[in-house]
C-alpha positions in Angstrom: 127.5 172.4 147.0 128.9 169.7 149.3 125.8 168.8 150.7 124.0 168.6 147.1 126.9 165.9 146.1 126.6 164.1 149.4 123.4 163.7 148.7 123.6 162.6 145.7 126.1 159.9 146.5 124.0 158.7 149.1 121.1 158.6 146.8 123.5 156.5 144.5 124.6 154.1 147.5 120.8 153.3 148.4 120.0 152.7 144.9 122.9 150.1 144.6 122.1 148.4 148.1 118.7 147.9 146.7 119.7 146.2 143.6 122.5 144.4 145.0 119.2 143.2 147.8 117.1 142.4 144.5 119.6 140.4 143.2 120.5 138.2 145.8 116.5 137.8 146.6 115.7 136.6 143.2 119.1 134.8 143.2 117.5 132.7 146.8 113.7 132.9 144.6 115.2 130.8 141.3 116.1 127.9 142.8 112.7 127.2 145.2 110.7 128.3 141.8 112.9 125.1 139.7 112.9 123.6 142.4 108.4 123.2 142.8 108.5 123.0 138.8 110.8 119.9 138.9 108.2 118.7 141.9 105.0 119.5 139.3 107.0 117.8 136.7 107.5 114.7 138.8 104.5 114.7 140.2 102.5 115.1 136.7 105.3 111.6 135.8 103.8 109.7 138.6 100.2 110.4 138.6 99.6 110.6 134.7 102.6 109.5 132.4 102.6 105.4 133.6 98.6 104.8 134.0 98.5 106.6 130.2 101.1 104.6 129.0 100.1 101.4 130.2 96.4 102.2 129.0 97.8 102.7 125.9 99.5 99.4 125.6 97.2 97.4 127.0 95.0 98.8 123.8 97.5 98.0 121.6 97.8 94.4 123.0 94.2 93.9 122.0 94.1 95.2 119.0 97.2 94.0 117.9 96.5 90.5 119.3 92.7 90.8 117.6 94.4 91.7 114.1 97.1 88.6 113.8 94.3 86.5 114.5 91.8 87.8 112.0 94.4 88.1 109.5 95.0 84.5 109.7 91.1 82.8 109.7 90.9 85.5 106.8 93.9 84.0 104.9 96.2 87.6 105.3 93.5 89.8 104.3 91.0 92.6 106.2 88.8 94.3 105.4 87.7 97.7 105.0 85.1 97.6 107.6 87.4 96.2 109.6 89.9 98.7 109.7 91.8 97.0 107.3 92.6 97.9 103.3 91.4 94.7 101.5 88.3 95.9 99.9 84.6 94.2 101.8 83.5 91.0 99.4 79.8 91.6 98.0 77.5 88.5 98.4 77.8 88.2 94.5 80.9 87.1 94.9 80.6 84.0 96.8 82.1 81.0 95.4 84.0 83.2 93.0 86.0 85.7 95.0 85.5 83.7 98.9 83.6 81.6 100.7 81.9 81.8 104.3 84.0 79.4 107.3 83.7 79.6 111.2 81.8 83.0 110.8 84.6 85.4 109.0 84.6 85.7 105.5 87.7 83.9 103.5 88.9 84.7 100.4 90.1 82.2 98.0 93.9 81.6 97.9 94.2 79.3 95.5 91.8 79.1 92.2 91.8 77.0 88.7 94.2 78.2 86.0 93.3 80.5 83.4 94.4 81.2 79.9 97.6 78.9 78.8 100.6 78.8 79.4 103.3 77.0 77.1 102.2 73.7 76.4 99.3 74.0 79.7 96.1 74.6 79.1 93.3 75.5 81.3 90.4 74.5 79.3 89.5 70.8 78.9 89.9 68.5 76.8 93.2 70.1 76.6 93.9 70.4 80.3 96.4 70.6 81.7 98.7 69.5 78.5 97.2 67.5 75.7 99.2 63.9 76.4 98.9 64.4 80.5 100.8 62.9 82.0 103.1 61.9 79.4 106.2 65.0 78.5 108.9 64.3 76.6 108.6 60.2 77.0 108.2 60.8 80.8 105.2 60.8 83.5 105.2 64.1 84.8 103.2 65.4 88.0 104.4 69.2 87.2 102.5 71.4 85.6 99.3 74.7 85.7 97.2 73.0 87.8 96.2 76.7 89.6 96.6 80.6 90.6 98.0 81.6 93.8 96.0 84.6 95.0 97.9 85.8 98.1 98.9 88.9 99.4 102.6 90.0 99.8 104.2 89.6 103.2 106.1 93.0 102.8 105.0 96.9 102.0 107.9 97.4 100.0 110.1 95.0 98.1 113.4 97.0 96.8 112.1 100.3 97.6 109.0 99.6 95.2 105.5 99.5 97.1 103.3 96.9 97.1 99.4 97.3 97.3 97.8 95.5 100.1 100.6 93.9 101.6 100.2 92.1 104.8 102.1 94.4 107.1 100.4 97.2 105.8 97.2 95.6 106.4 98.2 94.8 110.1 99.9 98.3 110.5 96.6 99.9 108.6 93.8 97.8 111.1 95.7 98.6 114.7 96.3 102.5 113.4 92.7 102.6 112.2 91.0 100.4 115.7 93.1 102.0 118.5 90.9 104.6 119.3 88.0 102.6 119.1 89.8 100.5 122.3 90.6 103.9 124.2 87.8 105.4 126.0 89.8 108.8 127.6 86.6 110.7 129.2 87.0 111.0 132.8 89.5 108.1 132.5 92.4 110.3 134.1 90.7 113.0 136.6 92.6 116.1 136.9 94.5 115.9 133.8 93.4 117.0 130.3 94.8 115.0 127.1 95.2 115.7 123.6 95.4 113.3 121.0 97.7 113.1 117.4 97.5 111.0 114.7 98.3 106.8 115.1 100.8 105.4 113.1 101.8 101.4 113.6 104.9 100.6 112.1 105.4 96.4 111.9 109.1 95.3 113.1 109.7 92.3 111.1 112.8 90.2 109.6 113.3 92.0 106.4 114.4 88.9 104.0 114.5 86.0 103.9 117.9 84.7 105.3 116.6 87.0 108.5 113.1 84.9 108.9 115.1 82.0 109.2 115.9 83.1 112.6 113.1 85.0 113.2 111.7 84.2 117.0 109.7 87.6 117.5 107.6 90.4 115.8 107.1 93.9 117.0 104.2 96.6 116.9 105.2 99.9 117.3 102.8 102.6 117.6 103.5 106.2 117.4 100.7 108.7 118.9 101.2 111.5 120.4 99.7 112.0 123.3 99.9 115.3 125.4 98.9 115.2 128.7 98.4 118.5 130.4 97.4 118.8 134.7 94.9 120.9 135.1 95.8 122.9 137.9 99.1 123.6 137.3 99.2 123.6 133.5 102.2 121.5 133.3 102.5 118.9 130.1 104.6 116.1 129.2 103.8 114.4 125.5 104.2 110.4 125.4 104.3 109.9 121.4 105.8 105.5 121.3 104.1 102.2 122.1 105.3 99.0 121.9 104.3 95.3 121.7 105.9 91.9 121.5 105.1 88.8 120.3 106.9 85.3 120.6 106.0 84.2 117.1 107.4 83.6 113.7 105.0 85.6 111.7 107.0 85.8 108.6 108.1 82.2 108.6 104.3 80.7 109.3 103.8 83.4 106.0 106.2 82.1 103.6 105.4 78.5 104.8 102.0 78.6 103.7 102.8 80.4 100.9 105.0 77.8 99.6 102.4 75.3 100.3 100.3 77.0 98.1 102.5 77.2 94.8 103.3 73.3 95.4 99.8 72.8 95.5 99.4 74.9 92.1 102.5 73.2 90.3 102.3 69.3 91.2 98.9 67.9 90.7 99.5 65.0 93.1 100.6 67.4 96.1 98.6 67.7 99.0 99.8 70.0 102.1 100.6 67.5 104.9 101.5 67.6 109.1 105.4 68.1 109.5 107.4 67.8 112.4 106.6 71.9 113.0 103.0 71.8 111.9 99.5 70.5 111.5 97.8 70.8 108.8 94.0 69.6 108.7 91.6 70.0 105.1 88.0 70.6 105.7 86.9 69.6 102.3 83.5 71.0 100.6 83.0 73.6 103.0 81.7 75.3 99.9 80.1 73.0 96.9 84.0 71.4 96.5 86.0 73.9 97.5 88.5 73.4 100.8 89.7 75.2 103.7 93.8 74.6 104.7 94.3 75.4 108.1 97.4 76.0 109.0 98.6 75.2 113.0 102.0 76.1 114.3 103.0 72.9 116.6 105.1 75.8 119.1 103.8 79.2 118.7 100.5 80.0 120.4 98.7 83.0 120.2 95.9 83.3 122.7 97.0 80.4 124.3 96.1 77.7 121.3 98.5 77.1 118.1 98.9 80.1 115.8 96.4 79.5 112.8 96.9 80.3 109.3 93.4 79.4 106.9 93.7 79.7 102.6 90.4 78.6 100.8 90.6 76.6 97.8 88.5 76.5 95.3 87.6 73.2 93.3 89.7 72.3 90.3 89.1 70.1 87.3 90.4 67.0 88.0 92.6 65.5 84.9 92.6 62.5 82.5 95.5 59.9 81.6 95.6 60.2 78.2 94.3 57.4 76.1 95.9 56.6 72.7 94.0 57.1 70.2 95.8 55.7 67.4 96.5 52.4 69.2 92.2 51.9 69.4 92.4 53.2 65.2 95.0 50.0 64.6 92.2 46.9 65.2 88.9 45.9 63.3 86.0 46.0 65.9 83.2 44.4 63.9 82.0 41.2 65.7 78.3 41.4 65.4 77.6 44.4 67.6 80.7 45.7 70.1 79.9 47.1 73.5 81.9 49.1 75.5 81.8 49.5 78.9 84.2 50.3 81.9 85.2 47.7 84.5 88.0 47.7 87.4 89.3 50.8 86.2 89.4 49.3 82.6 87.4 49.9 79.3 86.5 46.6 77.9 85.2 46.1 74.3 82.2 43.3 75.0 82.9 40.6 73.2 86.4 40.4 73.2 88.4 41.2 69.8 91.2 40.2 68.4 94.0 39.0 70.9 96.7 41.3 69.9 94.0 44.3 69.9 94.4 47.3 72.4 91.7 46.6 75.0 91.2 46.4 77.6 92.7 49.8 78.4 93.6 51.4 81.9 91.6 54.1 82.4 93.1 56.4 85.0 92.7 60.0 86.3 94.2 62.3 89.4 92.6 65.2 91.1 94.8 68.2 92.2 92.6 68.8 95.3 92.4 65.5 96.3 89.2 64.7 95.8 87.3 61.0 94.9 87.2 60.8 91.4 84.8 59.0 89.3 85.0 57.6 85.7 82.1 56.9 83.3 81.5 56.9 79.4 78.9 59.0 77.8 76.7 57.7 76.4 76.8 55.3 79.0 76.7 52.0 77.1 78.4 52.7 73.5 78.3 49.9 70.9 79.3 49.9 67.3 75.8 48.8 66.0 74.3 49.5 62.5 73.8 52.8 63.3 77.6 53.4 63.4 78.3 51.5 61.0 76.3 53.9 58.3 78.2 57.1 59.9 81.6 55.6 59.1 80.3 54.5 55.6 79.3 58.1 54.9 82.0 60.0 56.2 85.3 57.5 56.5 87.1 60.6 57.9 85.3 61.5 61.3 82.3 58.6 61.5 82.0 55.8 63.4 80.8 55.3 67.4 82.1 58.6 68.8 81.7 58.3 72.7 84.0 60.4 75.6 85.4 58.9 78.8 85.2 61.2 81.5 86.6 61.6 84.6 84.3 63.5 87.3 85.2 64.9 91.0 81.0 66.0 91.2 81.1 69.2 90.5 84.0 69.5 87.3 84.7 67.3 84.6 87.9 66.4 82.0 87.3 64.3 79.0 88.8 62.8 76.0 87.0 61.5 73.1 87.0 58.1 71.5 86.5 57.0 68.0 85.8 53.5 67.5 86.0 52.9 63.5 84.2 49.7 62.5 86.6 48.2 59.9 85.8 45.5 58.1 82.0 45.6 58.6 79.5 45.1 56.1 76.4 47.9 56.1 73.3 46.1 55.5 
């Protein structure tokens, strides 16, 4: 019986040496087994996680770089076959929705008025107000003289979306051309990668008081990125990118955009060089519409002045009013009266009475800036017989009916003249 429970006990004893052995083996195992995972680790750090990275950003540097200069020859827009949201332009729409400059496609950013508003109309004779540029027993430059057509700077404004933003398009373009710039096969031997979804986010000022001091803008990208080594299995996932840039992009925005609704509210403003930027007109790029192109005088992208371009399309240019019921106070019967326009003046041919309203300053100003010319239609207008039997038969509206209008070459404003021949006999 003794020896049956010695045995037992010894049976007992070599099982717990054993397991006491075990432990302290894998105790002396768990460290060396860390300790070559923390080497693979590193390793997989060195060898893959920097090149990828930097690959990655020097992508997002190009396309990045590529989008705020396309956004700005294309006046904040791109397109869908770009990578962008704007919809493409059809060739329909040329001269109506954009015009073709320096081999991109530019929509308008400015375009004629429509419809009225108050006392502005859009339509001629009317246009811009029926007495321009006399309001209220003033001369008045201001007025609807034009539609800005630009996109927002922001993707939200209070929480509320807004469609086809700028940011959006930039954010849109760089998430949508990334992998166009990334060429992974056999770029990193020995390691195998797997690719999420890209998503730019665009770090800039978010009001205005904040652009004021605005010196930078950010691209962020997130895209995960797993990268796995091939032998050993191990994986690390890089999933943020970033970019910098040394320029003002929402200042240069709302800078132009304020040039724009000046040039849309004062018919005799024209965007002119500051002390922080150029500004240069190509004018009739497209019949008489214009290109503005913005230059920053201190931020360079690419190594030449940031560039900002807004088309403009051609806009009526607008009549002084003449006053008709001054010409409606004198006789103008002296054998036959000619009318004609000289230095800026209509002159009645021979002269009338001294204390008569001619010659009158004839005068009109173009919102785009353009050369305007002045001319009567018909060209030569006389009160001859022939007028004088149309105011005999109908006192109310007869007479030498003849419009002065004012002419930039391709759009016209006019006002109508009624010359009544008092005082003359019909024979």
């Amino acid at each position: 019986m003794k020896k049956a429970q010695i045995t037992v006990f010894i049976i007992i004893g070599v099982v717990l040496l054993l397991g006491v052995a075990l432990l302290i083996y894998v105790a002396a195992l768990t460290p060396e087994q860390k300790s070559e995972t923390e080497i693979v680790s590193q390793s997989l750090r060195q060898s893959a996680v920097k090149p990828v990275k930097d690959y990655v950003v020097s992508c997002l540097e190009v396309v990045s770089n590529d989008a705020l200069e396309l956004i700005g020859k294309q006046g904040g827009r791109l397109f869908v076959s770009q990578g962008g949201i704007t919809p493409d332009p059809v060739d329909s729409d040329l001269g109506i929705r954009f015009l073709e400059y320096d081999y991109v496609l530019l929509p308008y950013s400015i375009v004629p008025p429509e419809g009225t508003a108050g006392i502005f109309f859009s339509s001629v004779p009317k246009y811009p107000w029926e007495k321009f540029p006399y309001l209220d027993n003033n001369v008045s430059d201001i007025g609807f003289f034009g539609l800005v057509q630009f996109p927002a700077l922001y993707r939200e404004i209070d929480g509320v979306p807004v469609a086809n933003s700028v940011q959006e398009q930039l954010e849109t373009y760089i998430s949508n051309n990334i992998g166009k710039c990334t060429i992974w096969h056999n770029k990193f031997p020995g390691f195998n990668l797997t690719l999420g979804t890209p998503n730019t986010t665009m770090i800039i000022a978010e009001n205005l008081t904040h652009l004021k001091q605005e010196e930078y803008i950010s691209f962020v990208l997130n895209w995960p990125v797993t990268i796995t080594e091939e032998t050993s299995g191990a994986s690390v996932v890089l999933d943020e990118f970033q970019v910098k840039y040394s320029l003002p992009f929402g200042r240069i925005y709302y800078t132009v955009k304020d040039l724009l609704e000046q040039d849309v509210s004062n018919i005799s403003y024209e965007p002119k060089t500051s002390n922080s930027y150029f500004i240069t007109i190509d004018r009739d790029v497209f019949n008489n519409d214009d290109v503005i192109i913005y230059q920053d005088s201190k931020y360079k992208l690419n190594a030449e002045p940031y560039e900002f371009r807004v088309a403009r399309k051609n806009r009526a240019p607008a009549l002084y009013f003449i006053d008709q019921e001054k010409i409606d106070q004198f006789a103008y019967c002296v054998n036959i009266v000619k009318f004609v326009l000289s230095g800026g003046n209509l002159i009645a041919s021979p002269d009338l009475e001294n204390d008569d309203s001619f010659p009158i300053k004839v005068y009109a100003v173009d919102p785009d800036d353009d050369v305007v010319s002045i001319k009567l239609k018909p060209k030569n207008p006389e009160v001859d017989e022939y007028a004088v039997a149309l105011y005999a038969a109908n006192p109310e509206s007869g007479g030498l009916l003849f419009d002065v209008v004012a002419s930039d070459g391709e759009l016209d404003d006019f006002q109508k003249i009624r010359i009544i021949p008092k005082g003359c006999e019909q024979k």
